[in-house]
C-alpha positions as CSV (number, residue, x, y, z in Angstrom):
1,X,2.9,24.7,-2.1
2,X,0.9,21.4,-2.6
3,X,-1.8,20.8,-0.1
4,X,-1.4,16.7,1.7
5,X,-4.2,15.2,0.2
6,X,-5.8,12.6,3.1
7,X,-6.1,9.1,1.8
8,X,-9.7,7.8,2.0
9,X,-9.9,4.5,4.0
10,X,-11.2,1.4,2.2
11,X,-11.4,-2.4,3.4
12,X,-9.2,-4.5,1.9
13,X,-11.3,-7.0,-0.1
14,X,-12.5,-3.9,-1.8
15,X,-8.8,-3.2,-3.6
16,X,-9.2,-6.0,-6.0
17,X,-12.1,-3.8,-8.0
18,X,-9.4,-0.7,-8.1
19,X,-8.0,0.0,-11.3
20,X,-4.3,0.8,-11.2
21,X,-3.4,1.8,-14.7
22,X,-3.8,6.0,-14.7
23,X,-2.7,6.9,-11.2
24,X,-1.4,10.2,-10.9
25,X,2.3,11.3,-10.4
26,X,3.3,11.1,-6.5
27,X,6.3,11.0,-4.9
28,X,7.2,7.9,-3.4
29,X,9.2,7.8,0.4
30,X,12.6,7.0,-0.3
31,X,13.6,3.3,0.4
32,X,10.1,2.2,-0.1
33,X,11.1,-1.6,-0.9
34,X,12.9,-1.9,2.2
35,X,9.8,-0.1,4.3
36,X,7.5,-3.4,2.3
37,X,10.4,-5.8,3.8
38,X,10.5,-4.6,7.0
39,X,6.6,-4.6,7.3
40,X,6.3,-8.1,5.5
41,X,8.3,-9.8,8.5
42,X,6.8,-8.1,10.9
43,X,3.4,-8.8,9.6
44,X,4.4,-12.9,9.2
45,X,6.0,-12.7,13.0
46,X,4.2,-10.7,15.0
47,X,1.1,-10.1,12.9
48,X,1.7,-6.0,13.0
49,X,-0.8,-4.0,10.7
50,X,0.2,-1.3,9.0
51,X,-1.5,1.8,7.1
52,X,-0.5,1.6,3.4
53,X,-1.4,4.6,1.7
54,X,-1.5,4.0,-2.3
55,X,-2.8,5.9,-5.6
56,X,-5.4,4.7,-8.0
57,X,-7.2,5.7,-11.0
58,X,-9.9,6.7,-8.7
59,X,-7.8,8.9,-5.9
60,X,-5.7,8.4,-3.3
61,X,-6.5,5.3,-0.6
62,X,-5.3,3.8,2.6
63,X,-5.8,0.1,3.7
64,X,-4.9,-0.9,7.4
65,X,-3.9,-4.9,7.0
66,X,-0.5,-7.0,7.6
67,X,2.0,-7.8,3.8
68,X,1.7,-11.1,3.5
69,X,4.7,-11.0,1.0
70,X,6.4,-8.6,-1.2
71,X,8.2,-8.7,-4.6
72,X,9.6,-6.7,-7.0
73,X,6.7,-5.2,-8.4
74,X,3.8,-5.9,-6.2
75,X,2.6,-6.3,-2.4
76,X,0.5,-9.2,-1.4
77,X,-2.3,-8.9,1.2
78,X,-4.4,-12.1,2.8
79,X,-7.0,-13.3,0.1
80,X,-4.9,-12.8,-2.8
81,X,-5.0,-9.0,-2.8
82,X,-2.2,-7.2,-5.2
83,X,-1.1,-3.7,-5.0
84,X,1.3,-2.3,-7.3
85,X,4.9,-1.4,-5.5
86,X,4.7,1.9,-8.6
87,X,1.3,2.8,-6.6
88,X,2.3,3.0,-2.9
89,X,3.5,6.4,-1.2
90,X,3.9,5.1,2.2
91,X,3.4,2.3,4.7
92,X,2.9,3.0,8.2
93,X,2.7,0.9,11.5
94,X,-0.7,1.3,12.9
């Protein structure tokens, strides 16, 4: 059995220094796109935060912030923050 490894909470102006390129293997929640969707409107309407939990080269992380807009391949936080869609295990409502 795999012990849950607890994501270590960082702000989010400090994701742009994160290096993305070596994260480890995770498994992903299933529908994970549609999760980003959901939270995306919800952040532009109603300005929900959510918990998104995400892997980098340095270990597992969690940011507590509204989408601002999603793609195909990355998330997009206020200020121009980018996080890889490959990188995110879950997002959360706070």
């Amino acid at each position: 059995m795999q012990a849950t490894l607890t994501p270590t909470l960082v702000e989010k102006e400090s994701i742009s220094g994160f290096s993305f390129r070596n994260a480890k293997k995770f498994k992903q929640v299933p529908d994970i796109h549609k999760k980003l969707e959901e939270a995306t409107r919800l952040g532009n309407t109603a300005k929900v935060k959510f918990n998104i939990d995400f892997h980098t080269d340095n270990g597992f992380k969690t940011v507590q912030t509204t989408i601002w807009a999603t793609g195909t391949k990355f998330i997009c936080l206020k200020g121009g923050v980018w996080i890889p869609i490959a990188n995110i295990e879950d997002v959360r409502s706070i």
